[in-house]
C-alpha positions in Angstrom: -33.7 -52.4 -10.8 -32.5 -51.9 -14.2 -31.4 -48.1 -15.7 -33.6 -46.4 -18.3 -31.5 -44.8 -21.0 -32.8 -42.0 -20.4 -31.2 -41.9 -16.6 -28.0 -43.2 -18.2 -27.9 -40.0 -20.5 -28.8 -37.5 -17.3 -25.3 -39.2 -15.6 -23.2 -39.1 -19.2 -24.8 -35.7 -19.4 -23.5 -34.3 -16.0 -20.4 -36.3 -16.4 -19.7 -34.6 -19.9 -20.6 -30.9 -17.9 -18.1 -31.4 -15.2 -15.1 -32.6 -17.1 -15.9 -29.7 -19.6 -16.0 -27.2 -16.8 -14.0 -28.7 -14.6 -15.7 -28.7 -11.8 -17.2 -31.5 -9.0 -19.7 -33.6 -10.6 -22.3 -33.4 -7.7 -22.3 -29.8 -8.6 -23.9 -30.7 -11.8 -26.4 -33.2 -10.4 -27.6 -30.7 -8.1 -28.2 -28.1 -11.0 -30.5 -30.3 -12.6 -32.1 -31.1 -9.3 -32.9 -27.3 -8.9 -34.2 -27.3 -12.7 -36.3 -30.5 -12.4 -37.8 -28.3 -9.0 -38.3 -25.6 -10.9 -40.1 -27.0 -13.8 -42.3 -29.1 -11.1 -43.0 -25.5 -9.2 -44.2 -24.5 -12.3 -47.2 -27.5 -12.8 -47.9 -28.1 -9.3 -48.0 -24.7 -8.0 -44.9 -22.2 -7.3 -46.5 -22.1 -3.7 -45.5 -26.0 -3.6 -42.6 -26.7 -1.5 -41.4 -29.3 -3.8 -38.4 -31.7 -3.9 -36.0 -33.0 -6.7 -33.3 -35.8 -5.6 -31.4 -37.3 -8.2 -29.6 -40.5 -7.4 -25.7 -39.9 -8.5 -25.6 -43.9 -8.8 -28.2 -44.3 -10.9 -29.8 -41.6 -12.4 -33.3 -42.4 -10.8 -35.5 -38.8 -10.2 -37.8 -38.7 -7.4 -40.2 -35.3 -6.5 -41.8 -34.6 -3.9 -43.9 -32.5 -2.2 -43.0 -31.4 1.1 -46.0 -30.7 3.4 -45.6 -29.0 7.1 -47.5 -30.5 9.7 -50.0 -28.1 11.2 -53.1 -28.3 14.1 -55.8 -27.6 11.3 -54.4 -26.8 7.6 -55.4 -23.4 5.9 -53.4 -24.3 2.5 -53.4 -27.8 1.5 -50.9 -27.3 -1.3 -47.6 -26.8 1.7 -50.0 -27.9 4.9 -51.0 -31.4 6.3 -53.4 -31.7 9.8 -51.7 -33.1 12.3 -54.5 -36.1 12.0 -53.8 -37.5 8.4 -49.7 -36.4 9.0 -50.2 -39.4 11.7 -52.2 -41.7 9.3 -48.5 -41.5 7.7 -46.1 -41.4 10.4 -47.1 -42.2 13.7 -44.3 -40.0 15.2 -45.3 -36.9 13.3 -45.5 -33.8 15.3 -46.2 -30.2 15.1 -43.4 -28.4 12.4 -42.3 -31.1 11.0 -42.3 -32.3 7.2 -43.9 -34.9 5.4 -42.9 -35.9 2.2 -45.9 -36.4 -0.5 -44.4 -38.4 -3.4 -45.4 -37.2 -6.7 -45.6 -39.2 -10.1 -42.5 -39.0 -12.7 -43.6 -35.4 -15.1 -42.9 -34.8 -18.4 -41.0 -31.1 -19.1 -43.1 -29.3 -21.7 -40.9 -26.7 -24.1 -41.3 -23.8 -22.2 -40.2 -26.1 -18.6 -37.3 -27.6 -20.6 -36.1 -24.2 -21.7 -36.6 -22.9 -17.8 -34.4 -26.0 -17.0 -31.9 -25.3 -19.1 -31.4 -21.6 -17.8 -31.3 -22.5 -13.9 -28.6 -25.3 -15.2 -26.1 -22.9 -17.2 -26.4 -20.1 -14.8 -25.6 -22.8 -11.8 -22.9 -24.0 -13.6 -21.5 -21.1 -14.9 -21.8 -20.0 -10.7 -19.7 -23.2 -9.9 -17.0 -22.6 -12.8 -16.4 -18.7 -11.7 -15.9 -20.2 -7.6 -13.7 -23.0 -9.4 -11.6 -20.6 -11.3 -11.6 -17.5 -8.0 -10.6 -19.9 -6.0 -7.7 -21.6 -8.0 -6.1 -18.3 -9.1 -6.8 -16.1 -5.8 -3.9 -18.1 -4.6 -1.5 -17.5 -7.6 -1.6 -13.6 -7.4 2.1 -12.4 -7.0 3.1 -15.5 -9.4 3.8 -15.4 -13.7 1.9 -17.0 -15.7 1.5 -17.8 -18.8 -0.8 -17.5 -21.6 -2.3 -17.0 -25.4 -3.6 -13.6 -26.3 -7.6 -14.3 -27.3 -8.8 -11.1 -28.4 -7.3 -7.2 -28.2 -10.4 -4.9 -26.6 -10.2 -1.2 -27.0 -6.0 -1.9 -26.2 -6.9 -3.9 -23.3 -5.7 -7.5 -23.9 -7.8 -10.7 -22.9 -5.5 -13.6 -22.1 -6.5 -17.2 -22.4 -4.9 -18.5 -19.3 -6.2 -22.2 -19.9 -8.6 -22.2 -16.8 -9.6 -18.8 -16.7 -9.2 -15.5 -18.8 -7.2 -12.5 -17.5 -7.3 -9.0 -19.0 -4.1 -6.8 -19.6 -5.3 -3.6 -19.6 -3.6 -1.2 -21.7 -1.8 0.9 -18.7 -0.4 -2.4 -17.5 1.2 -2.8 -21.0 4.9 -2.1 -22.0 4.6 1.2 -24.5 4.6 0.7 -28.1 4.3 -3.1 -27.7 2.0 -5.0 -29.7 -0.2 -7.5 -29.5 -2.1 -9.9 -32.0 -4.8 -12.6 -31.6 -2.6 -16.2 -31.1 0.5 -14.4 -29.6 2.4 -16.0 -26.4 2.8 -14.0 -23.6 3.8 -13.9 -20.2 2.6 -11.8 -17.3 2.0 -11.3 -13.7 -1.0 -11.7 -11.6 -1.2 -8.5 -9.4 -4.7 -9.0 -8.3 -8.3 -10.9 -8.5 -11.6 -10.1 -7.4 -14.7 -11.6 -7.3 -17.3 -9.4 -9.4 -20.8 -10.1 -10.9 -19.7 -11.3 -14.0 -17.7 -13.5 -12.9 -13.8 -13.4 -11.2 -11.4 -10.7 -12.7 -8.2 -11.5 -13.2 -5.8 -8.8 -13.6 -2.5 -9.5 -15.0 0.7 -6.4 -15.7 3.8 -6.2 -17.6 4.4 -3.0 -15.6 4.5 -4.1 -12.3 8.1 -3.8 -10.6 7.3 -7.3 -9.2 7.2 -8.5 -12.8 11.0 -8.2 -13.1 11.4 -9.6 -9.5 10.0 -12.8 -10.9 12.0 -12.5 -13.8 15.3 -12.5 -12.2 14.1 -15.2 -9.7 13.6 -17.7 -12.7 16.8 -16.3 -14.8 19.1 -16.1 -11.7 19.1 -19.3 -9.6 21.0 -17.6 -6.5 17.9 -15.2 -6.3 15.5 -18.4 -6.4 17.6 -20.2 -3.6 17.9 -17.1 -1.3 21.4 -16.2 -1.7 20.6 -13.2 -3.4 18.1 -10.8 -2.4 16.3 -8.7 -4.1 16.0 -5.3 -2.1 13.4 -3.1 -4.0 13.1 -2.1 -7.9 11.6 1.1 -10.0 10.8 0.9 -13.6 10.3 3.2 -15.9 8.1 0.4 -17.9 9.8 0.2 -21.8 12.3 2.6 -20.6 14.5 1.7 -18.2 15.0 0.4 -14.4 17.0 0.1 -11.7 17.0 -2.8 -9.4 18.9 -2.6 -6.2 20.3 -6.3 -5.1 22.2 -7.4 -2.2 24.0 -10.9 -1.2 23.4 -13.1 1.7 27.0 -14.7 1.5 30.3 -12.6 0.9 32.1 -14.8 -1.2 29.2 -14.1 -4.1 29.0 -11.1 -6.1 25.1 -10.3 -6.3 25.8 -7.6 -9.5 27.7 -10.2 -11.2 25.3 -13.1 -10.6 22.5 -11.1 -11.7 24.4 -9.9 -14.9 25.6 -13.7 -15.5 28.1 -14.9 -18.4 28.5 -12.3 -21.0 25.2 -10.7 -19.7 23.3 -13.8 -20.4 20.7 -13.2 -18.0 20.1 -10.3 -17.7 19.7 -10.1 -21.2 17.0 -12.8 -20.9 15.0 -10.4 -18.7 15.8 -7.5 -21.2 14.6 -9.3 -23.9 11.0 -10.4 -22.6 10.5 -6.6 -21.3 10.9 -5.6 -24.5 14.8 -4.2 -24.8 13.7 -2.1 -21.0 17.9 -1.1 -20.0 18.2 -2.7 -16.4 20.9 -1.0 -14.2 21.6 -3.6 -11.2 22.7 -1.4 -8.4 24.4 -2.7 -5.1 22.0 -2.5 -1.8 23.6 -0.6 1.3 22.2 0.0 4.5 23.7 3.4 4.8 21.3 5.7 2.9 24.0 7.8 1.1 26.2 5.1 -0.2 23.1 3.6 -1.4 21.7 7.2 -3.5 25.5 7.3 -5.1 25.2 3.9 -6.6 21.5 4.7 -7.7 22.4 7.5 -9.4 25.2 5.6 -11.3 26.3 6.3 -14.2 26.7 9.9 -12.6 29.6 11.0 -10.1 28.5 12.3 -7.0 30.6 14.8 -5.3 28.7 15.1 -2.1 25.6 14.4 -0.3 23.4 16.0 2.5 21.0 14.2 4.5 17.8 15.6 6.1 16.7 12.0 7.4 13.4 13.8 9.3 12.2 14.8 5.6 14.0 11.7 3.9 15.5 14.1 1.5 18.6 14.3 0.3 20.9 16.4 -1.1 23.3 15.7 -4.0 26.1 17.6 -5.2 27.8 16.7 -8.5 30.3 18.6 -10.8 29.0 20.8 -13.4 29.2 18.3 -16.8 27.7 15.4 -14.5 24.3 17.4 -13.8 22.3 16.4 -17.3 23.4 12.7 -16.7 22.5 12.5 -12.8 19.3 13.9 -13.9 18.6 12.1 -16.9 16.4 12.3 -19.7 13.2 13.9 -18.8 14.7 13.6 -15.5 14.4 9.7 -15.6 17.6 8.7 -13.8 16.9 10.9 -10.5 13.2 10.2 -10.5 14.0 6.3 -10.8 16.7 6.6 -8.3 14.3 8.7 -5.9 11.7 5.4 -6.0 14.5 2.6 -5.6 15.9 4.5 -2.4 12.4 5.5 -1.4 14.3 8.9 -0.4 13.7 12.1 -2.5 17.0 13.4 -4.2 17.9 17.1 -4.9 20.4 17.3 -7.4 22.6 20.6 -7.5 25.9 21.9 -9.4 28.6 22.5 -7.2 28.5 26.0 -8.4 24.5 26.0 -7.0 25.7 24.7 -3.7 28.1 27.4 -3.2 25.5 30.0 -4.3 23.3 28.5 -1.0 26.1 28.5 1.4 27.0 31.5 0.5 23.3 32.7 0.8 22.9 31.2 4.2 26.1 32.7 5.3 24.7 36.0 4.7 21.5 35.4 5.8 23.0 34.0 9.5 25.7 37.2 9.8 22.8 39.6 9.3 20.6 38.1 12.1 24.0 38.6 14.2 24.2 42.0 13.2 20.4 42.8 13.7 19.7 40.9 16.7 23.4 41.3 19.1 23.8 44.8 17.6 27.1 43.9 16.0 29.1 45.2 13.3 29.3 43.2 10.4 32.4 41.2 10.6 31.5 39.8 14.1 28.2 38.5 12.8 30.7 36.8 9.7 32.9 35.4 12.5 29.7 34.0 14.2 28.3 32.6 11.3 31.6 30.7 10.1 31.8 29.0 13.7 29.0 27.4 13.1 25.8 29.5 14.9 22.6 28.8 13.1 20.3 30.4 15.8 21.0 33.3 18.5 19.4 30.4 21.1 22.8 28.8 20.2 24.7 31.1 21.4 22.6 32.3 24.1 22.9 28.7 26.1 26.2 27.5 24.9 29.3 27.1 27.3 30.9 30.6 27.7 33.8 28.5 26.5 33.2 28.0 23.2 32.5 31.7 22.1 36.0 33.1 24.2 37.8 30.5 22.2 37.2 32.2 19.1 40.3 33.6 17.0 39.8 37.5 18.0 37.7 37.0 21.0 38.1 37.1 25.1 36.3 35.9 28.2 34.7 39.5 28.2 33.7 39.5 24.7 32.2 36.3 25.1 30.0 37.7 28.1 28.7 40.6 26.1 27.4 38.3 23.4 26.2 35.8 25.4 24.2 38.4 27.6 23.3 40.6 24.1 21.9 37.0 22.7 19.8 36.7 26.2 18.6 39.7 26.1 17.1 39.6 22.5 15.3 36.4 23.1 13.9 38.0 26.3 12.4 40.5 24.2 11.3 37.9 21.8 9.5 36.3 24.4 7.9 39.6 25.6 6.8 40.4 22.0 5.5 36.8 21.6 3.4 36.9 25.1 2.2 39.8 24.4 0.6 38.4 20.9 -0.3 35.3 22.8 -2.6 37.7 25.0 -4.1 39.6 22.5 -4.8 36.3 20.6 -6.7 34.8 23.7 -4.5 32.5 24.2 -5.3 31.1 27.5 -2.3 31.7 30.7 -2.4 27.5 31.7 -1.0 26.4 28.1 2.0 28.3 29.7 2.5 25.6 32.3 3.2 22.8 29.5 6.6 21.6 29.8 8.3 23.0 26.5 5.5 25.4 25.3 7.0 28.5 24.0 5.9 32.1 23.8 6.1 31.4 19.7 4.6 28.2 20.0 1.3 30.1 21.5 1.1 32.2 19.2 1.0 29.8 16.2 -1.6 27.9 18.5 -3.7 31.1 18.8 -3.4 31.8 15.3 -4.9 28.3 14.1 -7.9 28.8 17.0 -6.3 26.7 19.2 -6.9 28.8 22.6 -7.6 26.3 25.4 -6.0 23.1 27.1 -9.1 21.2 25.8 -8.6 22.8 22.2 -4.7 21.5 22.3 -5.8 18.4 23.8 -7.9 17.5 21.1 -4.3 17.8 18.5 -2.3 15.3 17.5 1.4 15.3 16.3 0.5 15.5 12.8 -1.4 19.3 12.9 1.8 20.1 15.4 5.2 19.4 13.3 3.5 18.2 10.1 3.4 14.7 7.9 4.4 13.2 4.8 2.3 11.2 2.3 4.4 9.2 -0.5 2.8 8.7 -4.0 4.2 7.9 -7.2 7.2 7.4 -5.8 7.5 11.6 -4.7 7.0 12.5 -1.2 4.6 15.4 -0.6 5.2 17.1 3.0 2.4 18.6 4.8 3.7 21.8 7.0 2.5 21.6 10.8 2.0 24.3 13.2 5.7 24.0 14.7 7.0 23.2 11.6 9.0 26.2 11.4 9.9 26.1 15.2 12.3 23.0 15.3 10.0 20.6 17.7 10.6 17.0 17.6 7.7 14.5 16.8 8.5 13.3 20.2 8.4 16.8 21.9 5.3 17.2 20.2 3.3 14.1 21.1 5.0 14.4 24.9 3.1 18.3 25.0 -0.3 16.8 23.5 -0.1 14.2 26.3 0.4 16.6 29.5 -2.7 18.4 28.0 -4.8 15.7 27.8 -3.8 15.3 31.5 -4.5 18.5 32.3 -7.8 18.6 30.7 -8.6 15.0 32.2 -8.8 13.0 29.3 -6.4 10.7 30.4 -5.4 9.1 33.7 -1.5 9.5 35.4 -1.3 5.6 34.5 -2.4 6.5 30.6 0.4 8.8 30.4 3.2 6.5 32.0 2.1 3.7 29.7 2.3 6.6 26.3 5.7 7.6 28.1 7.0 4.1 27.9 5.9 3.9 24.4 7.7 7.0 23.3 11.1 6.6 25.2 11.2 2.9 23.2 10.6 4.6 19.6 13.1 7.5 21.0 15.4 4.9 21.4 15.2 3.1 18.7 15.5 6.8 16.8 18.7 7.0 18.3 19.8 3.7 17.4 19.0 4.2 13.8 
């Protein structure tokens, strides 16, 4: 059978569309099927069930009409009696289809313009799945493109296939952009939205400058070189902390390369950003000195609990470890993923001497010493008066100054205060309603009740119903600053451990768990207690 033109200009047609778009061909065909069904819907009745098939060979369009076989039909424009369905098809049987061919239609205006519609919007459908799908796989990768138009200082990029958008807080400050320019970017993320996929490209994201140095530095692209974690300061400056998988390569130098070649490369595309390429370590401290570099550090402190530390530095090194606007500390603090305090050594000795004093008094109030006892005390070493109520009689009778019998009088003074502690405490816990079986919890103390009775927490079913979080407390990082969240015992020096070991006899208590329940949480805690300890 030979091809009308006109079939031969509905395949060039969807041949033209699919290259355009790129997208499948059949795609295209289909459209048009759903247009020519549409248009038909529209002559014949939309309550037609009607049929478009376009042969992809040779352009031939048949319609039909698709009739469901009923007992008696009600509608004759969708049903067919069962009788004339089997004038037809001798097999036909109730619920199935029979197809009612209908002759070749001419589209009027109004049906071509409906056409036209139903095929842009299905195409425009199949080139926004074509274009989700091929760069949902690319996010985390650079890519390259041509600026096509600046929005309200959000940037559209022509990406070839697609369009991304650079919005304007994912730009480098005070960098420009014109219509035609080159630039180069990262994909941090693409979603599927109603008009069409979104592809969201940065030139802030730390990742950026990973990629960079992986295409600059070819020991970082082969694994030799890792990098460990970054913080930029976008425009500003950054710090990127590298380490080296073999001994005999320096992974500073190799990132710096040849007279600074490339790392001079990656300065340039960021836009003249100062990149300080900082040494990994596993042990935190040596790590927070060579983040804080160009500054000296004279000492550091570590409160790993709170992943704080402490950082002591000689008087003229305090604007420089802090930086302008406080820059250097705040980008160190993000690379280390630790938060830095950064104190004079003349501040220091203020709060050593501060805590000194603050130690001897509780000596002198609490063992009813003079005050040169309590001094002695506190220089030892004696944070608490628990300390030396339960330390070996030993230790305090080898103090310069004191004997076995001063030793005993402290030690029984120290007992006796905490004694009365606990007295004052129960008697708190009482009036608070605290009930008497929270008592048998194995490391519940007098204090410990009363900050329980002070939140409302009264029974064994109220304590239960805690978990370690309202007990010692949390910590939530944002922004590269950790916020900490007090708990209940925050003040009372319980471990997350202890805490989640007292939740867990209270839960057996109140029968909310089963012996077996708390062998298996027991097993769980002694691994991450281990581990702890490892660490």
């Amino acid at each position: 059978m030979a091809v009308s033109a006109n079939r031969l200009e509905l395949l060039q047609i969807a041949d033209a569309v699919a290259r355009e778009k790129v997208i499948d061909r059949e795609i295209v065909l289909a459209a048009m099927a759903d247009a020519i069904q549409k248009a038909a819907r529209s002559r014949y009745g939309s309550e037609s069930n009607i049929r478009a098939d376009i042969n992809s060979k040779t352009g031939e369009i048949r319609l039909q009409r698709l009739l469901e076989v009923v007992e008696a039909a009600e509608d004759y424009s969708t049903q067919i009696p069962l009788e004339l369905a089997r004038d037809r098809n001798p097999d036909a049987k109730l619920g199935d289809f029979i197809a009612d061919p209908l002759p070749p239609m001419d589209f009027g205006r109004i049906a071509a313009q409906s056409a036209k519609q139903v095929i842009v919007q299905k195409v425009r459908e199949a080139e926004r799945d074509r274009q989700y799908d091929e760069f949902k796989d690319r996010i985390g990768e650079i890519v390259n493109g041509t600026v096509k138009r600046v929005e309200y200082g959000n940037v559209i990029v022509d990406l070839g296939r697609g369009e991304g958008i650079i919005r304007r807080d994912e730009m480098i400050p005070r960098e420009n952009m014109r219509y035609g320019d080159r630039v180069r970017s990262y994909v941090y993320d693409v979603r599927r939205e109603q008009r069409g996929p979104q592809i969201f490209l940065s030139r802030t994201h730390p990742q950026f400058m990973v990629k960079l140095f992986t295409m600059e530095v070819p020991e970082i692209y082969d694994g030799i070189i890792q990098i460990r974690s970054v913080a930029r300061d976008p425009g500003s400056r950054a710090k990127i902390a590298v380490i080296s998988n073999d001994s005999s390569i320096d992974p500073v130098g190799a990132c710096v390369g040849m007279r600074g070649s490339r790392v001079q490369a990656v300065v340039a595309e960021l836009q003249g950003e100062k990149i300080d390429i900082i040494p990994w370590s596993q042990d935190p401290a040596s790590f927070i000195v060579n983040a804080l570099q160009p500054a000296e550090v004279a000492k550091v402190v570590l409160d790993e609990d709170a992943e704080r530390i402490e950082v002591v530095v000689p008087d003229e090194q305090l604007s420089l470890a802090i930086g302008r606007r406080g820059q250097n500390v705040r980008l160190a603090s993000q690379l280390t993923g630790w938060d830095i305090d950064i104190m004079t050594e003349a501040e220091e000795s203020e709060r050593r001497q501060k805590e000194f004093n603050e130690r001897t008094n509780l000596f002198m109030e609490a063992l009813d010493v003079d005050e040169m006892v309590g001094q002695v005390l506190a220089s030892e070493g004696f944070a608490a008066v628990e300390e030396l109520a339960y330390v070996e009689l030993d230790e305090i009778a080898s103090i310069d100054g004191f004997d076995e019998d001063t030793a005993n009088e402290l030690q029984t003074r120290a007992r006796e205060y905490l004694e009365r502690l606990e007295a004052e405490m129960d008697a708190k816990r009482k009036e608070l309603g605290v009930s008497d079986e929270l008592r048998s919890i194995d490391g519940m103390t007098a204090q410990m009740l009363v900050a329980l009775g002070e939140d409302g927490i009264k029974s064994m079913e109220d304590f239960a119903g805690c978990a370690a979080d309202d007990l010692v407390g949390w910590s939530e990082r944002k922004d590269g600053e950790t916020k900490k969240f007090e708990g209940l015992f925050s003040k009372l020096e319980v471990s997350r451990i202890e805490a989640e070991r007292m939740v867990l006899q209270a839960r057996l208590a109140a029968g909310w768990i089963t012996q077996e329940d708390l062998a298996r949480e027991e097993e769980a805690l002694e691994v991450v207690e281990g581990a702890e300890q490892d660490a």
